[in-house]
N, C-alpha and C positions, 0 to 999 in steps of 0.2 A: 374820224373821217375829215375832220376841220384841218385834223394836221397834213393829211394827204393831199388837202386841196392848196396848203402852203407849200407843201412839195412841188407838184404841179405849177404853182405861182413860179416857184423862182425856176426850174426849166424854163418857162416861157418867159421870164425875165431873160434869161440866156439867151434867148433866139430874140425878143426884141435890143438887146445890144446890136444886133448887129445893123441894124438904123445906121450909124456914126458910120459904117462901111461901104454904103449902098452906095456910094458912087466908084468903089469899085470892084463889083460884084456880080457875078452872071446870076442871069434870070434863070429863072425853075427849081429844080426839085433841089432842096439843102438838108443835110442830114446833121443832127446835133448830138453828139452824146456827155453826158455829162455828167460827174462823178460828183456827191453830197458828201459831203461828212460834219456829226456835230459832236458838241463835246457829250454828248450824252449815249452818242450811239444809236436814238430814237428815230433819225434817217434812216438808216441802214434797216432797221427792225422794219420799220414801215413799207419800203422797197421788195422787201423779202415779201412781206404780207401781201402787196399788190401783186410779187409775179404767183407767188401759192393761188390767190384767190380768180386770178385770170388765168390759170390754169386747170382750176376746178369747172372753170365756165361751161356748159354744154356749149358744141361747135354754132349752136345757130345765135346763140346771145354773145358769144364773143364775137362774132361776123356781123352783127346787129354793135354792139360799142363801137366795131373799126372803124362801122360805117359810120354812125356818129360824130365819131371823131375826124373822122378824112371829108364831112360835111364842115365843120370848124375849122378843117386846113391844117390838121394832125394825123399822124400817127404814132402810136406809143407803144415801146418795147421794154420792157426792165430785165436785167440778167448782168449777174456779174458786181454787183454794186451800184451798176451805171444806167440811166434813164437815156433812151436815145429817142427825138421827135423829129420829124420828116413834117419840113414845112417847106409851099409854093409861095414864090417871092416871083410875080408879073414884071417884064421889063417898067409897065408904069410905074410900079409904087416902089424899084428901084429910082427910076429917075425922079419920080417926086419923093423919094425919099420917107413914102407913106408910114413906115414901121415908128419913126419917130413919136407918134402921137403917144400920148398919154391912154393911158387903157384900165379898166375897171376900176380898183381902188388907188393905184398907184402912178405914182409919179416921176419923173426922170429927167438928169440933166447931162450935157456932157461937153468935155473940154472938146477946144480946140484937137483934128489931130496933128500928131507932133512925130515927122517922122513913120515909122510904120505904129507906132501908139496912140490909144483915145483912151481917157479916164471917162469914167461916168457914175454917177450913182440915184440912188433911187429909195424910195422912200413910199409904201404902204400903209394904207388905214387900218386893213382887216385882214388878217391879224396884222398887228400895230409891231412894222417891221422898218428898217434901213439898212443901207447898204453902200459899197463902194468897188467898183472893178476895174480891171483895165484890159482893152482886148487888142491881141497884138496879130498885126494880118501879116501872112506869109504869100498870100498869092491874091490872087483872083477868085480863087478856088480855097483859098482855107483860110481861117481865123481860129484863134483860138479865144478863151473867154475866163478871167480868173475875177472870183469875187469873193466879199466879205459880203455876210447878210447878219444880221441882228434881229431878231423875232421875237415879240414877248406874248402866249397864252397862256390864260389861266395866270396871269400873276407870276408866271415863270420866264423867266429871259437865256434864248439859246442863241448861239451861234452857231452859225452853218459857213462853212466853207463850199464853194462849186468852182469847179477845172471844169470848162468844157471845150470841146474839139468841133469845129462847125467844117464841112465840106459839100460842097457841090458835087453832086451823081451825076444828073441830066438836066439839060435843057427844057427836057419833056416831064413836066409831072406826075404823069399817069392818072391814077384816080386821085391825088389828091389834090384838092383843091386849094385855091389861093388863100391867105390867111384872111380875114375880117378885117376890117379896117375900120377904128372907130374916129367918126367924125363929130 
């Protein structure tokens, strides 16, 4: 499970990249998908595990997770290889640029941008991970998101590769709500 929630970590590492972008970005509902691979393959096995086990769910406890999660300013889909999260981004914490912050164990920095490019990288306590990416915006409406991650459990050190695709749906969020913002 500890591995699923470093899964998890670097997805919403994906969606906090895009901070370095916020200035030019529409407000509301972004949709994220993003593709893992490691050299062990132990991603991919795991992905598989979450869409089997969320599949198994009786209808009123997965409807009970979504909601959970659309309380945190998520929602989670897995199919295909690829993890997609549906997050609200407030015109505020685009213009103040809120996504920046630093958030649970980890850490992040990120260049100047250069052109339609921003480097960044980042760096985790638990599990004792780093990393390096660079996100290249095409619109207003789209960015994309390519990273290196470095992750050591258990005495074991993997690399994970993530491509993801970020787009704007609506203006209007719907039920989910805006992401958390740690201060």
């Amino acid at each position: 499970m500890r591995f699923l929630h470093g899964i998890w970590i670097t997805g919403l590492l994906a969606s906090a990249a895009a901070n370095t972008v916020a200035q030019t970005m529409k407000p509301g509902l972004w949709e994220i998908t993003s593709k893992m691979a490691d050299s062990s393959g132990e991603v991919a096995a795991a992905l598989a595990e979450v869409q089997k086990e969320m599949e198994k769910l009786p209808p009123e406890q997965r409807k009970m997770m979504e909601s959970v999660m659309a309380q945190n300013g998520a929602s989670l889909g897995v199919a295909g290889g690829a993890m997609t999260v549906k997050i609200c981004l407030t015109p505020e914490m685009i213009k103040q640029n809120d996504l920046a912050q630093d958030q649970d164990n980890c850490k992040h920095s990120t260049s100047p941008r250069v052109g339609n490019t921003i480097k960044f990288s980042v760096t985790c306590s638990n599990p004792t991970s780093s990393g390096e990416g660079v996100i290249t915006i095409s619109s207003p409406e789209a960015y994309r998101t390519q990273m290196t991650l470095k992750t050591t459990q258990n005495g074991k050190t993997e690399t994970m590769k993530l491509d993801s695709s970020s787009r704007f749906v609506s203006g209007n969020c719907g039920n989910i709500k805006p992401i958390g913002v740690v201060r």
